[in-house]
OpenMM code with the backbone's topology and positions (N, CA, C; nanometers):
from openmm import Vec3, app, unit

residues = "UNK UNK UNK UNK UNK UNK UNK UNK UNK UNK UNK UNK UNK UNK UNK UNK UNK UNK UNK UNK UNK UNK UNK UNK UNK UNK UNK UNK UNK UNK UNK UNK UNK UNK UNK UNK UNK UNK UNK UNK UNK UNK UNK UNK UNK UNK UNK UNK UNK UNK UNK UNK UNK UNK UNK UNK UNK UNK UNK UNK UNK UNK UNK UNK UNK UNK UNK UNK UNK UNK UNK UNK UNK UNK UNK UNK UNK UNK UNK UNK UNK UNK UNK UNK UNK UNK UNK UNK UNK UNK UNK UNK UNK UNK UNK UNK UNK UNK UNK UNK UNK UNK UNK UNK UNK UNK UNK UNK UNK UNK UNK UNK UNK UNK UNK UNK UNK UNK UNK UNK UNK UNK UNK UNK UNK UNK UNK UNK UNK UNK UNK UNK UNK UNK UNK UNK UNK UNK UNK UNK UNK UNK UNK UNK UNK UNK".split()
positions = [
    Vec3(1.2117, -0.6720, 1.0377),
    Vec3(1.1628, -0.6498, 0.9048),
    Vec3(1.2696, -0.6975, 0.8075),
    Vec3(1.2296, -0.7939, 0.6960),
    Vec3(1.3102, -0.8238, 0.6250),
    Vec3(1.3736, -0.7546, 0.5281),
    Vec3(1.4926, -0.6971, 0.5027),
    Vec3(1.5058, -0.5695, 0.4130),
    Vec3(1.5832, -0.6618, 0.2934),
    Vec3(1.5906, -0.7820, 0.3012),
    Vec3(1.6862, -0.8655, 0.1225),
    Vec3(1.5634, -0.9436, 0.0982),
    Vec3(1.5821, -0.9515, -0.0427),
    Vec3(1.4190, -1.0281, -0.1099),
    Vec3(1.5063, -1.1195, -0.2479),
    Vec3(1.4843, -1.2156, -0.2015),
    Vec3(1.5321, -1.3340, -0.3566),
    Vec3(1.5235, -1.2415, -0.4297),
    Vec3(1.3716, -1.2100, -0.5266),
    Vec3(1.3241, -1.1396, -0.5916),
    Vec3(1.2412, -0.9912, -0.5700),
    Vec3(1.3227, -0.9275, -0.5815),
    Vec3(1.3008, -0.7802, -0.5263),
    Vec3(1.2500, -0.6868, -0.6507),
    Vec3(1.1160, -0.6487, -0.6420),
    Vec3(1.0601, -0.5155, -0.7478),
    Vec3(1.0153, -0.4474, -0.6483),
    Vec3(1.1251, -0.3183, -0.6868),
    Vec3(1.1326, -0.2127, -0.6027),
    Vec3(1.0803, -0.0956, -0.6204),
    Vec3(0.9366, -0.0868, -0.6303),
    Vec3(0.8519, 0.0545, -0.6744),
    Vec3(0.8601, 0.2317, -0.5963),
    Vec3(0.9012, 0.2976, -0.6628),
    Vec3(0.9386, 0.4149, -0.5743),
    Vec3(0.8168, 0.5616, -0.6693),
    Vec3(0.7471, 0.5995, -0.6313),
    Vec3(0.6289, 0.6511, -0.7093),
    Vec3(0.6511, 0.8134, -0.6742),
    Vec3(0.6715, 0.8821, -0.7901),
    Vec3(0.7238, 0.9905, -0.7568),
    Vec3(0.5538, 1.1341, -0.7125),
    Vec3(0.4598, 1.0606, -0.7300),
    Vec3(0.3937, 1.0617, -0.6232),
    Vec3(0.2514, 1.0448, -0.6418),
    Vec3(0.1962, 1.0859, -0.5324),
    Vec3(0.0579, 0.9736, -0.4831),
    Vec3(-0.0205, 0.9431, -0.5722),
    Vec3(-0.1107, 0.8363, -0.6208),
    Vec3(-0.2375, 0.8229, -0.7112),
    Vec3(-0.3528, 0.8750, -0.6124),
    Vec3(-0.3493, 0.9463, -0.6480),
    Vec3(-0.4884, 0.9940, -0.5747),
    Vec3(-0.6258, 0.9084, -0.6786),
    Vec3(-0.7231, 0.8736, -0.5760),
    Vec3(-0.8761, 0.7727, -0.5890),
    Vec3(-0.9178, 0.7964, -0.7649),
    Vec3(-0.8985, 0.9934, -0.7502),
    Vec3(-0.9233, 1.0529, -0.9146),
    Vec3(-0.8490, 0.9683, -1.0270),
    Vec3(-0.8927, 0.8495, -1.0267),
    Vec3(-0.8277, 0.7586, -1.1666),
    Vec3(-0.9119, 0.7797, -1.2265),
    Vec3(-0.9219, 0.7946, -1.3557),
    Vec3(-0.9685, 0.7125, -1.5235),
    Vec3(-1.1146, 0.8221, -1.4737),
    Vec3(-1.2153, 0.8630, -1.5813),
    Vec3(-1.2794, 0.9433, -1.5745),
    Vec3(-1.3966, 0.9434, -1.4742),
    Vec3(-1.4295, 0.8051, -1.4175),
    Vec3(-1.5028, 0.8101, -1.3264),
    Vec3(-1.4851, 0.8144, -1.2101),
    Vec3(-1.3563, 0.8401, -1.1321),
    Vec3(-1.3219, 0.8657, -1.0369),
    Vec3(-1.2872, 0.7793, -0.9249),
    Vec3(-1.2679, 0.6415, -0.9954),
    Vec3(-1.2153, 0.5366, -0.9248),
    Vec3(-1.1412, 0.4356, -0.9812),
    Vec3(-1.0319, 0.3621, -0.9056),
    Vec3(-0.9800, 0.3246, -1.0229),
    Vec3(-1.0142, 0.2069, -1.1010),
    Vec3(-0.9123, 0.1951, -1.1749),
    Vec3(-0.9705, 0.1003, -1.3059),
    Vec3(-0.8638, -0.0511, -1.3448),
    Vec3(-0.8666, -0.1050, -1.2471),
    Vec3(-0.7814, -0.1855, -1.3049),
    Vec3(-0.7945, -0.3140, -1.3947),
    Vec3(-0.7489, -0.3582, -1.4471),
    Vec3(-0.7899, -0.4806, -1.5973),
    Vec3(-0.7081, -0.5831, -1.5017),
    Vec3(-0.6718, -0.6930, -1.6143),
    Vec3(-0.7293, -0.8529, -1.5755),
    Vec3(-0.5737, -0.8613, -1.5119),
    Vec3(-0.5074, -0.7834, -1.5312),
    Vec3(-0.3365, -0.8133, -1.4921),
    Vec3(-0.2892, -0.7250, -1.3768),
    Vec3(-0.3853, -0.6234, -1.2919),
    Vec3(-0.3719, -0.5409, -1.2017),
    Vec3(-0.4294, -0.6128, -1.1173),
    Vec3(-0.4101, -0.5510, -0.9624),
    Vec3(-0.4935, -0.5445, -0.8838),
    Vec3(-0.4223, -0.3974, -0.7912),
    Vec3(-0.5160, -0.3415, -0.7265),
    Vec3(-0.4984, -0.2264, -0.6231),
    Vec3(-0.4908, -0.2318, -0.4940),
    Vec3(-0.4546, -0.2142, -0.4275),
    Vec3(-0.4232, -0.1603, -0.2730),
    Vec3(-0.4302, -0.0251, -0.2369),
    Vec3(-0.5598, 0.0237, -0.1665),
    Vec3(-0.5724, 0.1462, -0.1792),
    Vec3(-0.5914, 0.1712, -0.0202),
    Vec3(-0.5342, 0.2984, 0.0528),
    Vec3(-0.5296, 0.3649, 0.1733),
    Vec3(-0.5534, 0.4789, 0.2031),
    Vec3(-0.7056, 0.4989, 0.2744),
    Vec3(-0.7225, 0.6497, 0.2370),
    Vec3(-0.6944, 0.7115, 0.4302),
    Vec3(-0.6066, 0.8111, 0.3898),
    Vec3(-0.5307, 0.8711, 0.5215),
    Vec3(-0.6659, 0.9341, 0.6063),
    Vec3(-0.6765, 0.8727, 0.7727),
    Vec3(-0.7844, 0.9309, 0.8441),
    Vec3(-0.6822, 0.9303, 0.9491),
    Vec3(-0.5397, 0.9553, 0.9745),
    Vec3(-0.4754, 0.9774, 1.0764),
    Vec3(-0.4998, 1.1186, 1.1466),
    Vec3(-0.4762, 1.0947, 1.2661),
    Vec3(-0.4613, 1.1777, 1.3658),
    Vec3(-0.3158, 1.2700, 1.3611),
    Vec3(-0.2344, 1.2222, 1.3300),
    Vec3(-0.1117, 1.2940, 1.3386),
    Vec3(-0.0432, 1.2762, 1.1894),
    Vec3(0.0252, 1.3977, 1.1266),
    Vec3(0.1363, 1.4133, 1.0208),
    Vec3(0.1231, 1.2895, 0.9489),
    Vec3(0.1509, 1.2499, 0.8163),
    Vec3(0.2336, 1.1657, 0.7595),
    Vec3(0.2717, 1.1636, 0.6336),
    Vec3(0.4107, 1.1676, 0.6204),
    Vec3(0.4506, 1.1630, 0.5383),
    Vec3(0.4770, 1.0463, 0.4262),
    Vec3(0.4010, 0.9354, 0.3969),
    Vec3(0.3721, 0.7882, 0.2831),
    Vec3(0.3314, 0.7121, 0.3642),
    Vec3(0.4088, 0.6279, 0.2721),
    Vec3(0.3699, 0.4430, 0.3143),
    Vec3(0.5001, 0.4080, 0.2328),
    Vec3(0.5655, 0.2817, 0.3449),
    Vec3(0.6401, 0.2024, 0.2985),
    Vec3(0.5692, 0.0369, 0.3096),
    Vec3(0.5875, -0.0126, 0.2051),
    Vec3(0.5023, -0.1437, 0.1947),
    Vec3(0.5860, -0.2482, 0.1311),
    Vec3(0.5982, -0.3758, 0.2311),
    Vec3(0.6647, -0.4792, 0.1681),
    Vec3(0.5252, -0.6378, 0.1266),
    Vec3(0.5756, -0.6691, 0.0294),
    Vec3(0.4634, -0.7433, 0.0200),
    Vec3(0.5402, -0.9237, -0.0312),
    Vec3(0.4368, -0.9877, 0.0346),
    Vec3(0.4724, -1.1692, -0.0017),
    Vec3(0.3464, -1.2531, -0.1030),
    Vec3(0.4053, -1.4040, -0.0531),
    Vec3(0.3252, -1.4820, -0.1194),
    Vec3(0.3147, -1.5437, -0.0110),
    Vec3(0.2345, -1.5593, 0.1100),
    Vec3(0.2283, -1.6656, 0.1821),
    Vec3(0.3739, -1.5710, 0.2559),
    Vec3(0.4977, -1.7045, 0.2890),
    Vec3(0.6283, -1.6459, 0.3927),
    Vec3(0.7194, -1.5778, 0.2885),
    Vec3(0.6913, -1.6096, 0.1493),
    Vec3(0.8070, -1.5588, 0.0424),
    Vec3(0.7713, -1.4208, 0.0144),
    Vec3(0.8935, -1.3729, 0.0409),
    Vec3(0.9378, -1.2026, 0.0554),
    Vec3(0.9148, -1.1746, -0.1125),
    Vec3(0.8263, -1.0793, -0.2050),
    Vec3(0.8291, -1.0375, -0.3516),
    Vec3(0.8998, -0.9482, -0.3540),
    Vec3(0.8578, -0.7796, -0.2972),
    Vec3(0.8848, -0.6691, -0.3057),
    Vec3(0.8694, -0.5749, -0.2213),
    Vec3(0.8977, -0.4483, -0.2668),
    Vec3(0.8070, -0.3392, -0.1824),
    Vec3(0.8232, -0.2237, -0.2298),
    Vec3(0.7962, -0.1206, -0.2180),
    Vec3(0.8280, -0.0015, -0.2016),
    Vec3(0.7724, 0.1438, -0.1211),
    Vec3(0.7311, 0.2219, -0.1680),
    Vec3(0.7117, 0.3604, -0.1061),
    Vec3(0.5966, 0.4311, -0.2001),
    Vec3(0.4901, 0.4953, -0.1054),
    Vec3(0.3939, 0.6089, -0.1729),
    Vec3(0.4120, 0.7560, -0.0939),
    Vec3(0.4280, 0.8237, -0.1872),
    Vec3(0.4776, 0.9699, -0.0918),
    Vec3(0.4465, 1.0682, -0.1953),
    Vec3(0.4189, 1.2294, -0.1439),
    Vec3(0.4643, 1.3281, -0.2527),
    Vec3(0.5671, 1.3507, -0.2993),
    Vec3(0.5851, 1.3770, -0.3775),
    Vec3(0.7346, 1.4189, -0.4571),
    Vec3(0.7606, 1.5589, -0.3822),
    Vec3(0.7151, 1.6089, -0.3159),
    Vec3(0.7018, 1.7205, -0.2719),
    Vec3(0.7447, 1.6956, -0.1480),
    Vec3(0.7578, 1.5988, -0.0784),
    Vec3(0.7748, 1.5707, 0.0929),
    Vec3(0.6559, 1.6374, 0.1671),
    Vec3(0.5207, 1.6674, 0.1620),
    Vec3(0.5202, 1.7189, 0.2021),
    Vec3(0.3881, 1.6212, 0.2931),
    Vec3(0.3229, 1.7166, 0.3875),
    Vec3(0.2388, 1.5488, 0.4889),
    Vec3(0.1069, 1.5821, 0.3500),
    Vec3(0.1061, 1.3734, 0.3775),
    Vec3(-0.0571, 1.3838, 0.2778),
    Vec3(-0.1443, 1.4182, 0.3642),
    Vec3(-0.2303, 1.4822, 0.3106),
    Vec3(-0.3626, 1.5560, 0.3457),
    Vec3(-0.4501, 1.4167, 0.3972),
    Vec3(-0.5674, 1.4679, 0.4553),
    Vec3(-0.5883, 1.3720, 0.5812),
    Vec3(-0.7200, 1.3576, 0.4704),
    Vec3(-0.7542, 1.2307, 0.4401),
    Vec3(-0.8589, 1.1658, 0.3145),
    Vec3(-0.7898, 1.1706, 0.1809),
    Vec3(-0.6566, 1.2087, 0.1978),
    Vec3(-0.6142, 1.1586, 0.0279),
    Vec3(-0.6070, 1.0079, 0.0746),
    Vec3(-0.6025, 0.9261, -0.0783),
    Vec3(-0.6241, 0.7767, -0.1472),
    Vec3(-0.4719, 0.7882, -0.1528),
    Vec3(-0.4323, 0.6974, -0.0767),
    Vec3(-0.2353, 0.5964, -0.1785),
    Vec3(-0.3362, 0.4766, -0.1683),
    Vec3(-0.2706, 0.4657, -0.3114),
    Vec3(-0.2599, 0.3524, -0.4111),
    Vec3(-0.1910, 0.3004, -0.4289),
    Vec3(-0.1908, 0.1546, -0.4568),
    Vec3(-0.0319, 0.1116, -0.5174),
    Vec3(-0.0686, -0.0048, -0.6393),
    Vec3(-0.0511, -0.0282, -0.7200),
    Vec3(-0.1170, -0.0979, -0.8106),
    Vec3(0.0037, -0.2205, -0.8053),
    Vec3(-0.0382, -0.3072, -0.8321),
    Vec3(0.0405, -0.4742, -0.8339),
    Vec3(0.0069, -0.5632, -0.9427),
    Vec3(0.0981, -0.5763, -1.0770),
    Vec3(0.0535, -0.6248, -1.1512),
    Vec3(0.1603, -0.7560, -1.1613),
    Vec3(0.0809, -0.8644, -1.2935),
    Vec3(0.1195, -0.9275, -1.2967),
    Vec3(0.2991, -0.9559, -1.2982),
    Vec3(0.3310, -0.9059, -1.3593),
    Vec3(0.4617, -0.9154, -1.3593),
    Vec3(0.6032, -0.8658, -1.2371),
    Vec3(0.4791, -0.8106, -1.1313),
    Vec3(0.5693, -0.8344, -1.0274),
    Vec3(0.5315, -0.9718, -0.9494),
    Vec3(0.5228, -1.0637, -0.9947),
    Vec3(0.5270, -1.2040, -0.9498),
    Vec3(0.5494, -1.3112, -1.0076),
    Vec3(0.5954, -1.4145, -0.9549),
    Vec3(0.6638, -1.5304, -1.0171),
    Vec3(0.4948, -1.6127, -1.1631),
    Vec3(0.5279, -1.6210, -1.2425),
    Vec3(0.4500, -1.6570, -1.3471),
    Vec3(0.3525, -1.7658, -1.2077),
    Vec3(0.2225, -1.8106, -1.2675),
    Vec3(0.1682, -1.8592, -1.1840),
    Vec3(0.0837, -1.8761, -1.0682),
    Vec3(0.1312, -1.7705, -0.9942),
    Vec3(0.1355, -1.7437, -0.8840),
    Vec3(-0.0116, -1.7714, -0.7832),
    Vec3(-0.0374, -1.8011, -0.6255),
    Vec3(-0.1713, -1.8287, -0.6207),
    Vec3(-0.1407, -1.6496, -0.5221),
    Vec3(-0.2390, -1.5703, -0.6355),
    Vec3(-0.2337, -1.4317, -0.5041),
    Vec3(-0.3394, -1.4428, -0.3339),
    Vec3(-0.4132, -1.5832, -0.3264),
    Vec3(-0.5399, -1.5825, -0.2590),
    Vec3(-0.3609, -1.5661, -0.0990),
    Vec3(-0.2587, -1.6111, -0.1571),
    Vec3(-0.1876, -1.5974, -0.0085),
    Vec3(-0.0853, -1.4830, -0.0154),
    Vec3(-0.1314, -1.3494, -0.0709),
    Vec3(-0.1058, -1.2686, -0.1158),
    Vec3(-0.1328, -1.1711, 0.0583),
    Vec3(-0.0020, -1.1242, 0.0709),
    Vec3(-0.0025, -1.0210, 0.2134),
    Vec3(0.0952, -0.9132, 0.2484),
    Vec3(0.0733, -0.7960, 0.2843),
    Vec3(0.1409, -0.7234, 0.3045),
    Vec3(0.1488, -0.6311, 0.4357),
    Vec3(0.3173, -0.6167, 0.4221),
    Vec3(0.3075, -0.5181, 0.5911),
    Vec3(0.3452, -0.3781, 0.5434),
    Vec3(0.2667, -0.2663, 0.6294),
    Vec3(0.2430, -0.1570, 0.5655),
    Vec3(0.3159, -0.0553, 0.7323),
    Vec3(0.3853, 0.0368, 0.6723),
    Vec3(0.4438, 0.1351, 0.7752),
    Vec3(0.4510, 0.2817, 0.6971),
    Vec3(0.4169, 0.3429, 0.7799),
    Vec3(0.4099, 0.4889, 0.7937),
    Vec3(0.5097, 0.5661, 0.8132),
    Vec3(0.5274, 0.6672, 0.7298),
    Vec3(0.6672, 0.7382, 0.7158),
    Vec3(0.6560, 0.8733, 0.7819),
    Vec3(0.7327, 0.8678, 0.9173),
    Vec3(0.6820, 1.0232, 1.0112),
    Vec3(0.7674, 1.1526, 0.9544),
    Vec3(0.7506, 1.2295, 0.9453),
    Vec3(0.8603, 1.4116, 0.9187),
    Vec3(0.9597, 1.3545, 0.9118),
    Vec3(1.0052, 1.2637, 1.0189),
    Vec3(1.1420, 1.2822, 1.0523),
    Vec3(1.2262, 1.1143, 0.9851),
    Vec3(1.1358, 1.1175, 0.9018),
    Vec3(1.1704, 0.9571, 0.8075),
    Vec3(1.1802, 0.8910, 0.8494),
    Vec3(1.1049, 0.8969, 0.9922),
    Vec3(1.1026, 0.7292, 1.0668),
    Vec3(1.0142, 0.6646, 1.0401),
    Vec3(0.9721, 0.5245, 1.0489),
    Vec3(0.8777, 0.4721, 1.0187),
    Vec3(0.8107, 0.3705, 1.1479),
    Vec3(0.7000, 0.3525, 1.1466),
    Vec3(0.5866, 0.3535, 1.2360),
    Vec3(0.4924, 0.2365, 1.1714),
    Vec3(0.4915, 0.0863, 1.2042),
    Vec3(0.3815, 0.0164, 1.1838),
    Vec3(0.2386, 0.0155, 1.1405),
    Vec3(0.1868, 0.0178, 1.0584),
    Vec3(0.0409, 0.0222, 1.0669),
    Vec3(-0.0624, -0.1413, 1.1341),
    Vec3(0.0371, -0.1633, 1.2244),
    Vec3(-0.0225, -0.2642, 1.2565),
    Vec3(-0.0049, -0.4343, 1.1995),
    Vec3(-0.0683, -0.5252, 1.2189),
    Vec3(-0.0438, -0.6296, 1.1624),
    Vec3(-0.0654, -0.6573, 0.9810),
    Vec3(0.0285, -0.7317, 0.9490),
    Vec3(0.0217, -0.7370, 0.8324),
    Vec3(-0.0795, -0.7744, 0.7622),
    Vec3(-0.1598, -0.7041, 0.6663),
    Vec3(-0.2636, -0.7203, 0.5517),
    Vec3(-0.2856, -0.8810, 0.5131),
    Vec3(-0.3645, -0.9311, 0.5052),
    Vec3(-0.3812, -1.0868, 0.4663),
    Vec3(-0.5022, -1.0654, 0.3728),
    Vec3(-0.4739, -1.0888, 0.1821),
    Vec3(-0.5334, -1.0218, 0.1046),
    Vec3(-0.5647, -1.1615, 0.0247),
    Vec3(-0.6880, -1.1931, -0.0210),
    Vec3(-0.7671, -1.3078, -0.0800),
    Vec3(-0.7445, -1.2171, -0.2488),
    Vec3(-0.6281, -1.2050, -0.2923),
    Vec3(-0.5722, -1.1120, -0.3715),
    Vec3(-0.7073, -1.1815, -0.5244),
    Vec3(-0.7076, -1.0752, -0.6539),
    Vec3(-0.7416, -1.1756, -0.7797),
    Vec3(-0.7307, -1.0390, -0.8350),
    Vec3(-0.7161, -1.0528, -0.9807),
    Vec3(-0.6448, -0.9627, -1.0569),
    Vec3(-0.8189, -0.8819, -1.1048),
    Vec3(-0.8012, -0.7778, -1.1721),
    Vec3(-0.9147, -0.6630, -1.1685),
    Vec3(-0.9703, -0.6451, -1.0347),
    Vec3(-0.9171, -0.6227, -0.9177),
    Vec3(-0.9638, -0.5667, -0.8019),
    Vec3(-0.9299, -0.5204, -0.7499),
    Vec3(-1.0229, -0.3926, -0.6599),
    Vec3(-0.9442, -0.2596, -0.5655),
    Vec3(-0.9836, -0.3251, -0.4375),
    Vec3(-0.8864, -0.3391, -0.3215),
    Vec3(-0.8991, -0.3202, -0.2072),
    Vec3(-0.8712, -0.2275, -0.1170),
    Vec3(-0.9887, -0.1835, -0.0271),
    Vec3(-1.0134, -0.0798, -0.0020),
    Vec3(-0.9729, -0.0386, 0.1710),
    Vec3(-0.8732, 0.0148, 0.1969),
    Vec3(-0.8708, 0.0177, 0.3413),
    Vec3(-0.8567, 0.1334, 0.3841),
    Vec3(-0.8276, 0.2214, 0.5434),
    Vec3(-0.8525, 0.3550, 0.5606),
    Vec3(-0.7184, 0.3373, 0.7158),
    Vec3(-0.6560, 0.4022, 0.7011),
    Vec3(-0.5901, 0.4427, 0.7865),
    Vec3(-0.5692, 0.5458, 0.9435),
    Vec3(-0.5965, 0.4856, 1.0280),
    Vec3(-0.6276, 0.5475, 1.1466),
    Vec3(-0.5138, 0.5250, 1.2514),
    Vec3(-0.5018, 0.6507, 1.3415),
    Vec3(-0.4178, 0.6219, 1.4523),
    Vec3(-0.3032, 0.7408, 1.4447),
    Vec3(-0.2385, 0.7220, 1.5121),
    Vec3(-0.1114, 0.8858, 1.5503),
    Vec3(0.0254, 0.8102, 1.5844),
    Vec3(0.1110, 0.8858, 1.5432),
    Vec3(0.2820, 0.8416, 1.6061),
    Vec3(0.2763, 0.8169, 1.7448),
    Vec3(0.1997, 0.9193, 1.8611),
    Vec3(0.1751, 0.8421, 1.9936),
    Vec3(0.1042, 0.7688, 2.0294),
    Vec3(-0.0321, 0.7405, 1.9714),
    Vec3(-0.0758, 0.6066, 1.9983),
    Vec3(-0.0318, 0.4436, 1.9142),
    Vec3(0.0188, 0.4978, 1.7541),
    Vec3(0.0098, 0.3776, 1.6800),
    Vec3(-0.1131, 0.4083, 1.5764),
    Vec3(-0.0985, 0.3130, 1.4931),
    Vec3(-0.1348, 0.3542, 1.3490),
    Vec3(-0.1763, 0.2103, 1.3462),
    Vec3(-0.2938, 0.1722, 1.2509),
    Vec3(-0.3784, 0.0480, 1.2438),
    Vec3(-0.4703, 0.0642, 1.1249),
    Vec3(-0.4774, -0.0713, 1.0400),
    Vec3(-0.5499, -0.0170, 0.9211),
    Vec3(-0.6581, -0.0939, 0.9279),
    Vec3(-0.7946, -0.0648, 0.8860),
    Vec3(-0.9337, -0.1511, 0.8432),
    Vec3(-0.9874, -0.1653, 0.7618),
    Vec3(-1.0468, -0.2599, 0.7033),
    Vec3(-1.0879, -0.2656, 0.5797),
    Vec3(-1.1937, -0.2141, 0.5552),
    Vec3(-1.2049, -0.1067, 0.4519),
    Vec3(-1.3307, -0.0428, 0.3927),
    Vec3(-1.4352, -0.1401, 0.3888),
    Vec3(-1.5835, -0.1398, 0.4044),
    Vec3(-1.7239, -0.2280, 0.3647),
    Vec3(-1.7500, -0.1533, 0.2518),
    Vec3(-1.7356, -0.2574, 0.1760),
    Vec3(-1.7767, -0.2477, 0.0015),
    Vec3(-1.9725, -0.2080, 0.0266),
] * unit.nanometer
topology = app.Topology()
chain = topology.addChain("A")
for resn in residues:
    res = topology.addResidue(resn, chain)
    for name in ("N", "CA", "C"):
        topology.addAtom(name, app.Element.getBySymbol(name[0]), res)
């Protein structure tokens, strides 16, 4: 895992967005956002998500979704992570927009969710995925059907 980034925006969220955005209960993002959303259906504990994200092979950023509380997210809460324009180089094509996503156990270890996200990214859009799997079998994510 690559832990140095040319350009590194380092998001640390003092804690979760839960799905409950903006009054209708989903979120809302405008022409300069887009979302990444993970709703927890694990089998075992967890404590976030650590997420590094590219353009194609070029390393952008990453950071962390967790309670401020430490405490395990509840099994169907929503992490979110919102990605806006300005964490990327002016320009940018997001369609080669991808990210690798790991799971943060009690004991602050972290745990794969499998192969990295390959996201046909465009700004005002939520993508929707659900998180399945346990520290002894492995952890794997799928994409929600809109």
């Amino acid at each position: 895992m690559k832990r140095r980034f040319a350009c590194v925006f380092i998001t640390v969220l003092a804690s979760v967005m839960l799905a409950a955005c903006g009054s209708s209960g989903e979120l809302q993002p405008d022409e300069n956002t887009f979302y990444v959303s993970i709703a927890n259906q694990c089998d075992s504990e967890i404590y976030g998500l650590h997420y590094e994200y590219y353009l194609g092979e070029e390393p952008i950023g990453g950071g962390f979704v967790t309670y401020a509380s430490n405490k395990p997210i509840r099994e169907n809460d929503v992490l979110s992570e919102d990605f806006i324009a300005a964490y990327f180089p002016e320009d940018s094509d997001l369609s080669a927009f991808r990210t690798e996503v790991f799971v943060i156990l009690e004991d602050g270890q972290e745990s794969s969710a499998g192969e990295p996200l390959a996201i046909d990214a465009d700004y005002g859009q939520v993508y929707n995925f659900s998180l399945y799997g346990s520290d002894s079998e492995g952890f794997y994510l799928i994409e929600d059907e809109s």
